[in-house]
N, C-alpha and C positions, 0 to 999 in steps of 0.2 A: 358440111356447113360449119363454118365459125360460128360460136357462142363466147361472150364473153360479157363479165360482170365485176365490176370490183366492189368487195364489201370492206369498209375501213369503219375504224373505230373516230379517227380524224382525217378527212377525206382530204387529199393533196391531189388535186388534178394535175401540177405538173409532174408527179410521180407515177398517174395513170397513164398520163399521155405518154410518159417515155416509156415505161413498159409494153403499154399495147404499140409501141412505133418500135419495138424490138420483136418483142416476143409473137405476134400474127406474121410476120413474114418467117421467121424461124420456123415456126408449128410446122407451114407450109410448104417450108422449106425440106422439113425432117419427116412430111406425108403423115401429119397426125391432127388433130381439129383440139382448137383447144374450148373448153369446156367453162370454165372459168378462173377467177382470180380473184383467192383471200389477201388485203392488206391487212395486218395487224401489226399499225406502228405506232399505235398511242405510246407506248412505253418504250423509253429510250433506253433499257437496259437486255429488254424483249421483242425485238422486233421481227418480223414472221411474214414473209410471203409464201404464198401456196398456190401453187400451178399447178390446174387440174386438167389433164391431155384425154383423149379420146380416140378411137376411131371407131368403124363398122364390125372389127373384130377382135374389140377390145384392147389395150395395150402393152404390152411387156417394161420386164425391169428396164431392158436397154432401151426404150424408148426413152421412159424418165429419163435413166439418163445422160441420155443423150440431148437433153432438154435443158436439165439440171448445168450438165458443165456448160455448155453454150452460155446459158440463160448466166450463170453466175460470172462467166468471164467479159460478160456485158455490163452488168452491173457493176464489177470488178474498175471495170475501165472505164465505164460512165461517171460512176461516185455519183448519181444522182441520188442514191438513199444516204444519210449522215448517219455516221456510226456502224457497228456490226447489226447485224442480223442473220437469219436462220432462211434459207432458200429451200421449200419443200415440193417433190413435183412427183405428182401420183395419177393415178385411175382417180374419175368419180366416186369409183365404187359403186356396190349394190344397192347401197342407201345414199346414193347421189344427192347432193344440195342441188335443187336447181337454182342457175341465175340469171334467168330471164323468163317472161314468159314462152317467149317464142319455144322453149325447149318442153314448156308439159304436153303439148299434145301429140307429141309419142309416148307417153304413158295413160293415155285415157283406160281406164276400168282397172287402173293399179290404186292402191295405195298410197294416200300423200301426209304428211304431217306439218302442218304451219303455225307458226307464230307470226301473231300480230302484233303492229307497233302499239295500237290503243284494244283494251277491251270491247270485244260487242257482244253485248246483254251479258257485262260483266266475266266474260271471258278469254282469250288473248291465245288460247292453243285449241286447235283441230285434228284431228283426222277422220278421213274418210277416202271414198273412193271418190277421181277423179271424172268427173261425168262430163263436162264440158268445159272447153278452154278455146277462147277467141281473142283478140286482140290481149288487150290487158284485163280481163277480166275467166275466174274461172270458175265453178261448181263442184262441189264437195258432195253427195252423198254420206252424210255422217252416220255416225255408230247406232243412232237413234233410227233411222232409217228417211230422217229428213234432210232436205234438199240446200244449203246454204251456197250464196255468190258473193265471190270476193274480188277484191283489185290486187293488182300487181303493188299498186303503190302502198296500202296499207300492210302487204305483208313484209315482215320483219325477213323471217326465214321458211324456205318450203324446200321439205325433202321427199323422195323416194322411202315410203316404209318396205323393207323386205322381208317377205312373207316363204317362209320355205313350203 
């Protein structure tokens, strides 16, 4: 299953649209699911895409990059990004961001950590254990041992905490 999410500092939807009209038939091309996708192009002197690849059994270096040169000789050719920038393509990892909902409820009874865009009751970070997730909306079990529901849309950031 495709998952994908762009997080930007300044969101350029034609910069979304041509990477996802690249990059999902590529993923699938190359038998790997991609996960999502960091913009970080506010700064013209720093500009950072991050392509996060997957599959059922993990992925290797040469997946990246085999990802990585594709993906960058597109980009390359395209010139739809202005300027240089840094093209980064890895695992989720074990403390995976997630970016979408769709993707927490394979982690139900793990560990999550979120920030929110506004405080509620004065507070803006969580964690706890993942108890239920449906649509856009999911449940936290926090550290206190009570129960809080959140939106998709009011979290800033939600990651996988790894717990050895």
């Amino acid at each position: 299953m495709v998952h994908f999410f762009f997080y930007t500092h300044m969101q350029s939807n034609t910069i979304e649209n041509k990477i996802n009209e690249f990059l999902l038939p590529l993923c699938t091309g190359l038998g790997v699911n991609l996960w999502g996708i960091e913009l970080a192009l506010s700064s013209p002197k720093h500009r950072v895409i991050r392509i996060y690849i997957d599959t059922d059994q993990g992925v290797t270096v040469e997946q990246c990059a085999d990802v990585s040169r594709h993906m960058g000789v597109i980009l390359d050719v395209e010139d739809f990004i202005p300027g240089a920038y840094t093209l980064e393509v890895s695992s989720p990892g074990l403390d995976r961001i997630f970016f979408s909902p769709r993707q927490l409820g394979a982690y139900l009874g793990q560990p999550i950590k979120i920030s929110l865009n506004f405080p509620q009751n004065g507070q803006k970070n969580f964690t706890g254990i993942l108890i239920a997730s449906e649509e856009d909306r999911f449940t936290l079990r926090l550290e206190d041992g009570t129960e809080q529901k959140f939106t998709w849309e009011e979290t800033r950031k939600a990651r996988l905490v790894y717990r050895v």
